[in-house]
C-alpha positions in Angstrom: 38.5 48.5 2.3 40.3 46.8 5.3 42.0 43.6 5.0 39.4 41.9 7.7 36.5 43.0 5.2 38.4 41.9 2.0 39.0 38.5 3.6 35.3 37.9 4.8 34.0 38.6 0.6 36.5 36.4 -0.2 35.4 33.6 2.4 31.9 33.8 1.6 32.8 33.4 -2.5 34.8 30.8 -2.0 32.4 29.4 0.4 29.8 29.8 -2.7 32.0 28.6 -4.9 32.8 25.5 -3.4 28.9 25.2 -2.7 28.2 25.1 -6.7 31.2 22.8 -7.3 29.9 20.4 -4.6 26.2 20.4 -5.4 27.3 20.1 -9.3 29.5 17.1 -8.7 26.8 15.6 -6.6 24.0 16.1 -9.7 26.6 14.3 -11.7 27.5 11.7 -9.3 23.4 10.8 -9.2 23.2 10.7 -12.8 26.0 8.4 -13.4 24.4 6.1 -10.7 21.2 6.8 -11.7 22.5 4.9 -15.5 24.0 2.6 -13.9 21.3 0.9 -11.7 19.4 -0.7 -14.6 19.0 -4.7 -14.3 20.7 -4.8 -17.8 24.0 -2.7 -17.1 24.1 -4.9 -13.3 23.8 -8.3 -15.3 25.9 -7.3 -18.1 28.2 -6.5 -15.6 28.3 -10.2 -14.0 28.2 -11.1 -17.3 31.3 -8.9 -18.2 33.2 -10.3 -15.0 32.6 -13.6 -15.9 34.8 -13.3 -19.7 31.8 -12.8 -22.1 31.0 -9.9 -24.0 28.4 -7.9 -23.9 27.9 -4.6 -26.0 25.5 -2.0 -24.9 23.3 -4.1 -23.1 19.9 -2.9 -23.5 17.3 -5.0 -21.8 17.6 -7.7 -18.8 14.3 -9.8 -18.5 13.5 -11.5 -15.3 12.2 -14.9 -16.6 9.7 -15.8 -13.5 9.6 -19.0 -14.4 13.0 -20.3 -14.5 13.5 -18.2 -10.9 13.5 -19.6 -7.7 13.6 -17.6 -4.4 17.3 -18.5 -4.2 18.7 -17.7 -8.0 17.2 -15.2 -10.4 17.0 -16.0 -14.0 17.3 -13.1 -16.6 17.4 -12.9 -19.7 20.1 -9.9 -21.2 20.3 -8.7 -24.4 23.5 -7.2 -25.7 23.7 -5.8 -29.0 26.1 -8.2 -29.4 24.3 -11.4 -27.6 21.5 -12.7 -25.7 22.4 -14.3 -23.1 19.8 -16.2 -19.7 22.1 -15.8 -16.4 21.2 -17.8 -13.8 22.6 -14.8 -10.1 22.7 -17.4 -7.8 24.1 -15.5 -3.8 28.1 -15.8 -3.6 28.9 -17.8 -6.3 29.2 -16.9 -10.1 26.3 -16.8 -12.4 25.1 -19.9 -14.4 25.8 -18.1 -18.4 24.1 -19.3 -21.3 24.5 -17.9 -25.0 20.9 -17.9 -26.5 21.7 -16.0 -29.3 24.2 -15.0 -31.9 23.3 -11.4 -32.9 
């Protein structure tokens, strides 16, 4: 086998190599996004920034009501806490603890 003909196998495995590798991280990349796009991991999130805690959230309720086209009201529960979180554009959230879990 000639060196020209050993170097093209090697190019085209590591060309399929770094093919698996890239689609692989960009399943993984989709999943972790994927997860993290729920209402309740974005509020907790504010939440989070904000100093409270919040444990595994697990739901985030949008409380029409309360909502205005300006500021979304939702209502997050934690296992921790419940909290209503008032996401009002460029300025921190209105935080209210609703309940002690």
């Amino acid at each position: 086998m000639s060196h020209k003909q050993r170097s093209r196998e090697l190019n085209g495995a590591t060309r399929l190599i770094f093919g698996a590798v890239t689609i692989f991280a960009a399943l993984i990349g989709m999943l972790r996004s994927a997860y993290s796009q729920t209402p309740a991991y974005d509020v907790a999130a504010q939440v989070r920034t904000q100093g409270y805690r919040c444990e595994q959230p697990t739901t985030a309720r949008r409380d029409l009501k309360l909502s205005k086209p300006d500021s979304a009201v939702w209502v997050l529960q934690c296992r921790n806490a419940i909290y209503k979180v008032r996401l009002v554009p460029d300025m921190a959230a209105h935080i209210t603890k609703l309940k002690r879990r």
